[in-house]
N, C-alpha and C positions, 0 to 999 in steps of 0.2 A: 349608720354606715351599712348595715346588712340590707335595710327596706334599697337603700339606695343604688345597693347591687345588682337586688333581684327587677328594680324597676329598668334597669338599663337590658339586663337581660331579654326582659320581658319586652322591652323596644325593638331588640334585633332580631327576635322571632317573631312578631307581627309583621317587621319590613321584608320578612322573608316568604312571608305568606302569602302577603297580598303582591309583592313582583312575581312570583310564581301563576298564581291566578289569572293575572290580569297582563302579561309578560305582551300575549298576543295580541289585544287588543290596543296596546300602548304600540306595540311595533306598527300595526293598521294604521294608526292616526297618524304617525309620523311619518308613514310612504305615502298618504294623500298631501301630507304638506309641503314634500318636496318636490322637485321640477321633476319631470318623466326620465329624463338624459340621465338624472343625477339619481343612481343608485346604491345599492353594498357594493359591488363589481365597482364602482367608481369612485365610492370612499376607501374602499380597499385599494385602488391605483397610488393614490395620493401616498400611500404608504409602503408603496413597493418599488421598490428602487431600479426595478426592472423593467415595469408598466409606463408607460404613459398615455397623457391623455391630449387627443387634437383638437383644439377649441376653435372655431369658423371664427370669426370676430367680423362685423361688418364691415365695411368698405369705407372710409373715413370721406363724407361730401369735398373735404377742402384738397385734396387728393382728385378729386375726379375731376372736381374744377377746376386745377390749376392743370390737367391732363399728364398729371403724374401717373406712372406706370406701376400700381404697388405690389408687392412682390408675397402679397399674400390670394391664398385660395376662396372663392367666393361659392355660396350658395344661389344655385339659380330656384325661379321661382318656383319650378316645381322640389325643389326642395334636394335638389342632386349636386353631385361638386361640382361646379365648372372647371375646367384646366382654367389656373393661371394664367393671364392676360402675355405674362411671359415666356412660358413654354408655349403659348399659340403658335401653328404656323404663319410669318407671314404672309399676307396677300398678294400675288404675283405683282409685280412691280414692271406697267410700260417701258422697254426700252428707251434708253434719252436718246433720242436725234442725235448724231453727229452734227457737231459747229462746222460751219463752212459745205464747201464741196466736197464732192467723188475724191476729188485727186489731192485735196488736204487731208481729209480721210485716210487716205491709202498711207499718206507719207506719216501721218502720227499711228498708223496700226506699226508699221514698220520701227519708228525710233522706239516704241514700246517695247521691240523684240530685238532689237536692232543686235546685241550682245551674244544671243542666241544664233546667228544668221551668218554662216562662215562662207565667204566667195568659193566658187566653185572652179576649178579649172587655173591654167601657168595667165600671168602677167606680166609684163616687163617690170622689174622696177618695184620688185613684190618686196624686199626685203628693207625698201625706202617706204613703203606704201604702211608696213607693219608698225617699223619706230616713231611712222609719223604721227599716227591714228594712237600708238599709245603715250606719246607724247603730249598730245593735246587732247583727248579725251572726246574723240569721233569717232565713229563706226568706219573702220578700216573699207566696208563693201561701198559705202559713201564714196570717200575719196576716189575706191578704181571706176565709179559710174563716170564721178565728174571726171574725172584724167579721160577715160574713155569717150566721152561725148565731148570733150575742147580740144582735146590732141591724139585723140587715136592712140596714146603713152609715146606720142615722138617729140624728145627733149628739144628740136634742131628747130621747131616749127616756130614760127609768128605770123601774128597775124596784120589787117591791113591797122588797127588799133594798138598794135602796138602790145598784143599780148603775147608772151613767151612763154614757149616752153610744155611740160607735161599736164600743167597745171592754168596755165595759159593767163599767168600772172603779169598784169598791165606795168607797160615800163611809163613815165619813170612814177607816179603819184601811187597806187598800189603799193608798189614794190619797196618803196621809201616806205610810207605805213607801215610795212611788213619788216621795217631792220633790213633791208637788201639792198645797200647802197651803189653798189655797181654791177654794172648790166651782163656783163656774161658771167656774173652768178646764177642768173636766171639760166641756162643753160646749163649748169649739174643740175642732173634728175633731181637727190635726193634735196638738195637745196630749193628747187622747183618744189615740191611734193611737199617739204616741210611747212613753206610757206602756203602753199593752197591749205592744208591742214591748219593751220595756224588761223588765217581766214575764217572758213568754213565754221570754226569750233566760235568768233568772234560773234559772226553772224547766226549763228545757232544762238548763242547768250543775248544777242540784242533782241533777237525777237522770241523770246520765252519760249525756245524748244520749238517750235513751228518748223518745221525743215523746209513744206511749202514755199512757206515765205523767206526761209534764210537762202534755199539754192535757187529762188528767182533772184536776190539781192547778188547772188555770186556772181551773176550774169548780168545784171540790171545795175549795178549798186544800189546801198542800200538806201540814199537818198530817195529815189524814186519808188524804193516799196513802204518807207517807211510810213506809217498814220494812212496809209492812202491804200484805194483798190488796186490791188493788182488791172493792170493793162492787159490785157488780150497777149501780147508777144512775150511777159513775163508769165502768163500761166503755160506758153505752150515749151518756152524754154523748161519748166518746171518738168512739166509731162517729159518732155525728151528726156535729161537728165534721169526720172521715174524709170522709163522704158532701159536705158544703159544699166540702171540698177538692176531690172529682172532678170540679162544676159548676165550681169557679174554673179549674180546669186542664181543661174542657171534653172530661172524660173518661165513657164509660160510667158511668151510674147503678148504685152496687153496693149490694139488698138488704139492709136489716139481719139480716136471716137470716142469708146469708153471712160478717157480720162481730161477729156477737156471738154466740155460741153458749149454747142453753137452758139453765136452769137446774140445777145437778146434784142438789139436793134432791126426792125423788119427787115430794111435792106444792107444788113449788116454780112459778112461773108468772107470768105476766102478764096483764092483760087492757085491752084497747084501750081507752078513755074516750073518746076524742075524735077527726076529723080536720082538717083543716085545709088550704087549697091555698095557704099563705104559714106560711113556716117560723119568722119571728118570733110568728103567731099561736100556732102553737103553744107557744112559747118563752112568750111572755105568760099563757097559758092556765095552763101549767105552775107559774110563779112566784107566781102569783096563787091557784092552788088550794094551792100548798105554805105560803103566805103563812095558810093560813085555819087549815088543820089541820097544824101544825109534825111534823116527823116522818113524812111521808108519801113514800114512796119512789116517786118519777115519773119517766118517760124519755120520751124522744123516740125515733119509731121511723117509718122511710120504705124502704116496698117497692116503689113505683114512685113516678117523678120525680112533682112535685106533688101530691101524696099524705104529710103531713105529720103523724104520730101523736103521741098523749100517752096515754101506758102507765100504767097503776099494777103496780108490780113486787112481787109476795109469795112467803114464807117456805113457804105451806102454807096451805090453804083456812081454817082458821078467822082467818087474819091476812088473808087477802081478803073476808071477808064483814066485819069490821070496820073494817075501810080503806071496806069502801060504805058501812055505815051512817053512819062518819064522813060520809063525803063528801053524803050522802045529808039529815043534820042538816043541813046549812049552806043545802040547798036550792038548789044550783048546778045547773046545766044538767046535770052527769053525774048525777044521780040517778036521772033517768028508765031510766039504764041497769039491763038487766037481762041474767043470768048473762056470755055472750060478746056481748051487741052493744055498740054505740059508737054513737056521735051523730056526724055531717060537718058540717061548714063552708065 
């Protein structure tokens, strides 16, 4: 019992001896075994509730190849952090081309803001023009271009078509379409107004927000713009209506130059017939010359403010010298014209 005391003894003061001794040397071998990174400061982390520690980990291949974006920090080659593929800035990104033209362009920048864009200035018929537009869910400045480019806002007017009113809603197929079974309802404003709005918002849903395309069909019906290109006489309707919009929302006069672009066929062309300093004259002029000789492809064209044109649009000169003689037969004011002039009003 005692040899076997003194021998344990005798165990714990040799192990105390030789870790004393040899303490430094055992600590040496063991910083050569372990990684460089990995130190006392590091084993010490691990135990500090306060420290931590940032481990790079590679970039996982199935990750890059499937072009996943991983959301960890990577070591470049010279051995420095890379930012994050996610906090990168990215790289200036090409403008997307606008779809279509200039003046479909213009008209989707517009329904984009459309909300923000309050008519400037008194209109007749404003307080019909307001319940209509929030009724149906059209931009109120809309409505006074079109009222303004088909009737000047005069409830009393028709046309040689047989269009009535502020809105200059066709009797009787329109109008029927529209719930407006008897004709001089067409003649109250706000019942006119209601119904162009009503329209307008129909023809805006048929063709996916395009207003281009919905206020040429207001003019054109929609038969004729549907699946199909616009026609020379439905883009420059389009334009006019455009131009009416920039005086309602009391913006710079924009040339129809600028918003209809010339024709693509070589001897493709126009020639001015008439002007006019009140835009329903022209609009009158218009219906009334297309009223005589059916078929006649006319527009309306303004290069400066009060300055209101009636075009005849052709194919190629031998379809322009027979559009005059037509016109020419009937013995209306534009006969007098010759090659490029026009007659003013």
């Amino acid at each position: 019992m005692t040899s076997t005391f003194f021998g344990l003894v005798t165990g714990i003061l040799i192990a105390a001896y030789l870790t004393t001794q040899y303490s430094d040397e055992m600590n040496r071998h063991l910083s050569q075994l372990l990684p460089p990174q990995v130190g006392a400061a590091a084993i010490d982390a691990t135990t500090n509730d306060q420290a931590t520690a940032v481990v790079h980990e590679p970039v996982p291949m199935m990750a890059l190849e499937s072009k996943e974006i991983p959301d960890v920090a990577v070591e470049s080659a010279a051995g420095e952090a890379a930012t994050s593929p996610v906090e990168q800035t990215p790289a200036r990104q090409e403008p997307v081309k606008p779809v279509g033209d200039e003046l479909e362009q213009r008209w989707a920048e517009f329904a984009a803001t459309a909300d923000t864009l309050v008519p400037v200035g008194e209109f007749r018929w404003r307080q019909c023009f307001t319940r209509a537009a929030a009724a149906h869910g059209v931009p109120e400045s809309l409505l006074l271009a079109i009222a303004s480019g088909e009737s000047g806002f005069d409830p009393a007017v028709r046309s040689s078509k047989d269009a009535i009113g502020v809105m200059q809603i066709r009797w009787p197929v329109t109008s029927h379409h529209l719930g407006i079974i008897r004709e001089a309802d067409l003649y109250d404003p706000c019942t006119n107004i209601d119904a162009g709005a009503r329209y307008i918002a129909e023809l805006t849903e048929l063709f996916a927000d395009n207003l281009h395309r919905a206020v040429a069909a207001y003019n054109y019906g929609p038969g004729r713009i549907a699946g199909k290109k616009l026609t020379q006489g439905a883009r420059w309707y389009s334009q006019y209506i455009y131009q009416h919009l920039q005086r309602v929302l009391d913006k710079p006069h924009i040339p129809s130059s600028e918003l209809v672009s010339p024709p693509v066929a070589r001897d493709a062309g126009y020639q001015v017939l008439i002007t006019f300093n009140e835009a329903y004259r022209a609009r009158d002029y218009k219906a009334f010359l297309q009223s005589q000789i059916p078929g006649l492809e006319l527009a309306y064209r303004s290069e400066v403010p009060g300055r209101h044109e009636v075009v005849l649009l052709y194919s190629d000169d031998a379809a322009r010298r027979q559009a005059m003689d037509a016109i020419g037969a009937t013995g209306l004011l534009a006969t007098r014209l010759q090659s490029n002039r026009s007659i003013s009003l």
